[in-house]
LUMMARDREN-515522 format. One record per residue: residue number from 1; residue in one letter; chain; y, x, z of N, C-alpha, C, O in turn. Coordinates in steps of 0.001 Angstrom, whole numbers, plus 500000, padded with zeros to 6 digits. Atoms other than C-alpha are relative to their C-alpha. Example, Ala and Ser with C-alpha at 12.3 -4.5 7.8 and 13.67 -1.06 7.14 Angstrom:
seq,type,mol,n_Y,n_X,n_Z,ca_Y,ca_X,ca_Z,c_Y,c_X,c_Z,o_Y,o_X,o_Z
1,a,A,498810,500890,500000,495500,512300,507800,501200,500900,500000,501181,501936,500665;
2,s,A,498810,499180,499940,498940,513670,507140,501090,499230,500730,502198,499739,500899;
end
This chain:
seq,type,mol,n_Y,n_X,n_Z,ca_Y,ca_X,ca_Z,c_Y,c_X,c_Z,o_Y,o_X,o_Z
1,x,A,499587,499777,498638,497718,476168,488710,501439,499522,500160,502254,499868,499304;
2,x,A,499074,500131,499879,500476,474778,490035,500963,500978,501041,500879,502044,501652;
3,x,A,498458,498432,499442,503907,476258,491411,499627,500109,501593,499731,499065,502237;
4,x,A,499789,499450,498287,503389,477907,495287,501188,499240,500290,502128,498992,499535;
5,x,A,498378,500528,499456,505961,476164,497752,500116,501155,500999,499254,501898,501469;
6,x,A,499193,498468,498963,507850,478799,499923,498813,500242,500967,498239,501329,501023;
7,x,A,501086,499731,498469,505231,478216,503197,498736,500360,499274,497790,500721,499974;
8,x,A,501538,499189,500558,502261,479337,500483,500521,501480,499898,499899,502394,500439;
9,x,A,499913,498950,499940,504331,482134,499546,500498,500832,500912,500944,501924,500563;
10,x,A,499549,499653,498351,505275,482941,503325,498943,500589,500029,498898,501798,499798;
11,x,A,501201,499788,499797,501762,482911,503893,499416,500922,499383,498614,501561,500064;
12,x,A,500779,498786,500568,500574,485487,501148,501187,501218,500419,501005,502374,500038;
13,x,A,498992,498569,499742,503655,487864,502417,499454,500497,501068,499202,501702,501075;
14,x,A,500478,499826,499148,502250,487523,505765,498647,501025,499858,498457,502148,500326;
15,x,A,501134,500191,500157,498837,487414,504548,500262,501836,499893,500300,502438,500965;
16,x,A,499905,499125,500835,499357,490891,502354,500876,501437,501163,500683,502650,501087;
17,x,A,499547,498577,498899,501808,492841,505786,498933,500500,500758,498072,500051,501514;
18,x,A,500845,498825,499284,500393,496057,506607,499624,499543,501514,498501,499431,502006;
19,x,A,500118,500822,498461,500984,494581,510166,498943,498796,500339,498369,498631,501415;
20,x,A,500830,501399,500288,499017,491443,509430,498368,500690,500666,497645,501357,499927;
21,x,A,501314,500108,499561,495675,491715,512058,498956,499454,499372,497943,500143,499251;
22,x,A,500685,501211,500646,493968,488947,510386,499067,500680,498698,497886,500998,498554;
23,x,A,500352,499743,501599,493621,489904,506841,499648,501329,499736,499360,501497,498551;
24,x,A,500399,498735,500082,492788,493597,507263,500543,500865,499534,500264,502063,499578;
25,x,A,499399,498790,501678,495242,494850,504339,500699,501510,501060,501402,502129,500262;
26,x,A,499892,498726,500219,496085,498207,506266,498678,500708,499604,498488,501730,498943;
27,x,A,501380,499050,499820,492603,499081,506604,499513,499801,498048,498932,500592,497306;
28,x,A,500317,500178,501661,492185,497742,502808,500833,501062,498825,500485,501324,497674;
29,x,A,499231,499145,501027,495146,500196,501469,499618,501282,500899,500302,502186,500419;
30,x,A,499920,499463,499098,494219,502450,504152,498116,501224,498659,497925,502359,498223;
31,x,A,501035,500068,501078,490593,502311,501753,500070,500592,498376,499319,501300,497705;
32,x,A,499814,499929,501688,492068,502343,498206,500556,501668,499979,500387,502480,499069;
33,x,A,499261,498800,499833,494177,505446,499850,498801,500816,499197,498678,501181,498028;
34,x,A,501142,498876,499942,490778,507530,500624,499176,500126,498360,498948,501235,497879;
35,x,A,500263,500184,500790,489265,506024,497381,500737,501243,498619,500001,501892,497875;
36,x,A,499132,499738,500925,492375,507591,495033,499797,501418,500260,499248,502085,499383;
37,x,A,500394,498853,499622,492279,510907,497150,498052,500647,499652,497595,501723,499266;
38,x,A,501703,499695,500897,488288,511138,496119,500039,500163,498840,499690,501274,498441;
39,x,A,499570,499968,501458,489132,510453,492635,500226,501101,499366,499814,501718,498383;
40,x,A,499078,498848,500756,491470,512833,492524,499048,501701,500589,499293,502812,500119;
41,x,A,501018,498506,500094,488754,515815,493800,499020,499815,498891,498671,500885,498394;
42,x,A,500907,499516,500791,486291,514976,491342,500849,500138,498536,500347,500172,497412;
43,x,A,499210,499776,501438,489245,515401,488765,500514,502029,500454,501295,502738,499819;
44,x,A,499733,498552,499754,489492,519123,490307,501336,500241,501096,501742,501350,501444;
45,x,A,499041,499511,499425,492413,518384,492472,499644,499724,501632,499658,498649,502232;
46,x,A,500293,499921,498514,491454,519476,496070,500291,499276,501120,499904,499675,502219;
47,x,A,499626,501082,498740,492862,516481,498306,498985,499255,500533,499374,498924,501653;
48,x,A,500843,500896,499555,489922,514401,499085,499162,500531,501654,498396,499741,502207;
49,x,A,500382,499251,498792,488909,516666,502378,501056,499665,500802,500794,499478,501990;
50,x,A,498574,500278,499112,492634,515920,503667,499745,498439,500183,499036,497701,499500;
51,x,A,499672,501509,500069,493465,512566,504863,501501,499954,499623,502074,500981,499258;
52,x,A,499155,500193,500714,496497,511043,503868,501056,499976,500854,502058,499466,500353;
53,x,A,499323,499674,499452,498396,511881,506850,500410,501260,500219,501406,501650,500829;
54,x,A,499673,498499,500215,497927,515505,506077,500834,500446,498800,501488,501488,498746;
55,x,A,499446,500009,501273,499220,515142,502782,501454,500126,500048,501874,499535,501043;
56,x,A,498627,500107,499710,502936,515676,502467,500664,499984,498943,500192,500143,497818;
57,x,A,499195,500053,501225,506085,515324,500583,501199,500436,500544,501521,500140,501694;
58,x,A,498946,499081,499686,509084,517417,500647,501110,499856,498505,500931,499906,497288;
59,x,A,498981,500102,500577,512459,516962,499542,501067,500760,500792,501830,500189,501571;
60,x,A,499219,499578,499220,514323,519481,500873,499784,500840,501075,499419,502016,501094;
61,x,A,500292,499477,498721,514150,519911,504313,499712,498175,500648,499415,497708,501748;
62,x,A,500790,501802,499024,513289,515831,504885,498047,500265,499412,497818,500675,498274;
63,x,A,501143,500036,499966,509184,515780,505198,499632,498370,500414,499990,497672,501363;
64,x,A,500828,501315,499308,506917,512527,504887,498797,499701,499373,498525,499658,498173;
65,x,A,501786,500042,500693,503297,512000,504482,499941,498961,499203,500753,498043,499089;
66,x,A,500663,500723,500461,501305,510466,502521,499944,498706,500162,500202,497832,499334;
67,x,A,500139,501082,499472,500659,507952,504639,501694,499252,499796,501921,498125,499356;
68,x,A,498229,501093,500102,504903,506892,504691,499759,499893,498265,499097,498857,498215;
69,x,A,499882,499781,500676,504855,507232,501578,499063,498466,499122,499565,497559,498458;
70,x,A,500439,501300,500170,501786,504679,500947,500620,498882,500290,500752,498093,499354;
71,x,A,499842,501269,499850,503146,501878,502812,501161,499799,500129,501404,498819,500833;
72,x,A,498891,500681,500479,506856,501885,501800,499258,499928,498430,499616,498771,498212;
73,x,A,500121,500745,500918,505437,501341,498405,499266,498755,500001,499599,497798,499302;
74,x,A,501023,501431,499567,502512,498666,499749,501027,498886,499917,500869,497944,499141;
75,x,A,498801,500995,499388,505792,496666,501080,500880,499524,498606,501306,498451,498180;
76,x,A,498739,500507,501340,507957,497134,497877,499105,498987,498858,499386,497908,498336;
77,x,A,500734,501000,501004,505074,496071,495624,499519,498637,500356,499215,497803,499503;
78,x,A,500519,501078,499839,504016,493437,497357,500993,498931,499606,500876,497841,499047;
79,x,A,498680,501276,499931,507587,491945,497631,500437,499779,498207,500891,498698,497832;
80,x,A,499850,500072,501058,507995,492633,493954,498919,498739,499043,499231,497881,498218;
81,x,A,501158,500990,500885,504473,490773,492679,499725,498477,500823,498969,497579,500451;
82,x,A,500068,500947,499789,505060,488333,495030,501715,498522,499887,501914,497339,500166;
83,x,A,498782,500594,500647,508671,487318,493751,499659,499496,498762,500117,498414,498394;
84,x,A,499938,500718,501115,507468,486898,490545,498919,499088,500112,498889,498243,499217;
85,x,A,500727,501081,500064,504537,484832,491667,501288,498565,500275,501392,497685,499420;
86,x,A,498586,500631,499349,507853,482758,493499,500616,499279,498998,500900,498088,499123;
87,x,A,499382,500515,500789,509378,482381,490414,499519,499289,498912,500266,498673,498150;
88,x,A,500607,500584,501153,506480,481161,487997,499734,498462,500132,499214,497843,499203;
end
């Protein structure tokens, strides 16, 4: 395979934002979410009845679901695995 030029790897950043209509990827992490939350009930831990906007995280007195929580990492990883595609 040869090296991506910037407008390929434009295109899979695009391709890969939560925002992105086209390509489906909220509804695809939106999927893997519900998937992980299932998982994790038949491992005994009771989340899979919640969605992932019920879910929460607490630091303090700052609160943010699940859901924030998913897609600032969606964003970081993407930009991360798609830097090093960038650089190979």
């Amino acid at each position: 395979m040869g090296k991506l030029s910037k407008k390929d790897i434009e295109e899979m950043r695009e391709f890969c934002s939560l925002g992105c209509e086209y390509s489906g990827t909220e509804e695809v992490v939106s999927e893997i979410v519900y998937e992980t939350l299932e998982s994790m009930d038949k491992l005994g831990m009771k989340t899979a009845m919640r969605t992932a906007d019920e879910i929460g995280l607490v630091d303090g007195k700052e609160f943010a679901t699940l859901d924030d929580f998913v897609r600032i990492f969606w964003e970081k990883a993407v930009e991360k695995i798609l830097d090093i595609v960038e650089t190979q």
